[in-house]
N, C-alpha and C positions, 0 to 999 in steps of 0.2 A: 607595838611598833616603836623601838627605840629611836630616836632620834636625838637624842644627848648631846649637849655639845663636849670635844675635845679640850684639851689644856691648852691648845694654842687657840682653838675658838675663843676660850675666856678672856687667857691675855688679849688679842685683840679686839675682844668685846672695850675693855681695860681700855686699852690707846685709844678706842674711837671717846669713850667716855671721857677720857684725860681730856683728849685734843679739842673736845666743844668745850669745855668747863675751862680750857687753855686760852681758846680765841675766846671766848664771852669775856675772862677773865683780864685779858689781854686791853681787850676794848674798853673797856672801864676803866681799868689803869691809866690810858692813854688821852681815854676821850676830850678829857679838858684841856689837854696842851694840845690837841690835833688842829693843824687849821684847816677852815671851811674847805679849801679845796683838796682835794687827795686825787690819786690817781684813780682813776674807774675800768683802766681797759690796757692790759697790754698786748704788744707785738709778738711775732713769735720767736725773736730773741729775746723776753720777758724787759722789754724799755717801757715806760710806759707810754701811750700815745695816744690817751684821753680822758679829761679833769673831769671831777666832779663835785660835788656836795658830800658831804663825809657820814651824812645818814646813809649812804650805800653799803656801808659798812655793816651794819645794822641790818639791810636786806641781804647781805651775802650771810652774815652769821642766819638769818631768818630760814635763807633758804637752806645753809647747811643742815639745821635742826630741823625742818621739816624734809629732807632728805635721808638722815637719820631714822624718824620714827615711821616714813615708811620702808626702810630697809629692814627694821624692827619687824615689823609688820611681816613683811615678802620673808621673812625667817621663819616664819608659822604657816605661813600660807605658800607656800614653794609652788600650787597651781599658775603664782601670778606671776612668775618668773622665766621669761623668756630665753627657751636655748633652741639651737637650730637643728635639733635632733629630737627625737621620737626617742621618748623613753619610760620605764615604767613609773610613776612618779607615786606610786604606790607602795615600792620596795625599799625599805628601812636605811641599804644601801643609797640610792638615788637622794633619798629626800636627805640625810645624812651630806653627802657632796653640795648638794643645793646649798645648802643652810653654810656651811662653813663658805662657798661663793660669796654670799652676800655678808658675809661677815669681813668678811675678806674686803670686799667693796667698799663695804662704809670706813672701814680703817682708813682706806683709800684716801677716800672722798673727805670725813676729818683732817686728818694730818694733811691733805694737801690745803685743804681750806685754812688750816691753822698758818702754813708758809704763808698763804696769798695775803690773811689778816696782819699778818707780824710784818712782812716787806712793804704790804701797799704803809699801812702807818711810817715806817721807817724811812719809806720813800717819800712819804708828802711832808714830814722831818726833815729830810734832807742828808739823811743819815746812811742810805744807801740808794741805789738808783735800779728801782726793778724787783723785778722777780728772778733775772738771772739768766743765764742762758742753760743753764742747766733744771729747768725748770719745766719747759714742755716734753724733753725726754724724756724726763726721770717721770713725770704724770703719763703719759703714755707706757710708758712700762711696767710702770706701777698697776696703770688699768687693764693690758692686753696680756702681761704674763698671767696672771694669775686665770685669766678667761680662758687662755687656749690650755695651761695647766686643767684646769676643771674639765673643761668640753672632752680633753683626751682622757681624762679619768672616766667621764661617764659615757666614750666611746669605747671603750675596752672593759666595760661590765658585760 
């Protein structure tokens, strides 16, 4: 059963790897000029519109790295991966689509978390305001093209 990853699987294996080692890297750099409050929560025009303690920081990087290694994970185990369609999850093809999804996902899911690490710091700086308004479109598109790209790939097997 091949299941190999492709050349763009790897590169974005790549970015998600870059983009944690990016926000970690990020956070540490910063950490001792950051003051106590940062933003914790923004709007859907990415303003922010609530403080907090700047160890949040810390739980967002936490939870990105544990989102990671189970994404890691759901790449071997494609049983665990929920699509809304019946399909043979047996065939080299299938599990092949599956695997580059979730690779796909977790690039996502890094590189957005790297924006939200680098803005919220920037912002409790003073240095920009937000996340931007260009911020829940582009994460939404980011997360829903790539899903209905797959879901139509693995309805037309």
């Amino acid at each position: 059963m091949d299941t190999s990853r492709s050349i763009p699987d790897w590169v974005l294996e790549g970015v998600s790897a870059f983009a944690l080692v990016a926000a970690i890297g990020d956070v540490a750099i910063h950490w001792s000029i950051l003051p106590r409050r940062i933003p914790v929560h923004f709007g859907a025009t990415g303003s922010p519109n609530a403080w907090g303690d700047r160890n949040m920081l810390l739980f967002l990087l936490a939870t990105t790295i544990v989102m990671a290694v189970v994404l890691t994970i759901a790449e071997n185990r494609q049983r665990l991966i929920n699509i809304p369609m019946k399909v043979d999850r047996d065939s080299p093809e299938v599990r092949r689509i599956l695997r580059s999804l979730v690779i796909v996902m977790k690039a996502v899911i890094t590189v957005s978390s790297v924006w939200i690490v680098d803005l919220t710091m920037r912002t409790a700086m003073g240095e920009a305001n937000g996340l931007g308004r260009v911020f829940v479109p582009a994460f939404l598109a980011a997360v829903i093209g790539p899903i209905v790209y797959y879901v139509v790939k693995l309805a037309r097997l």
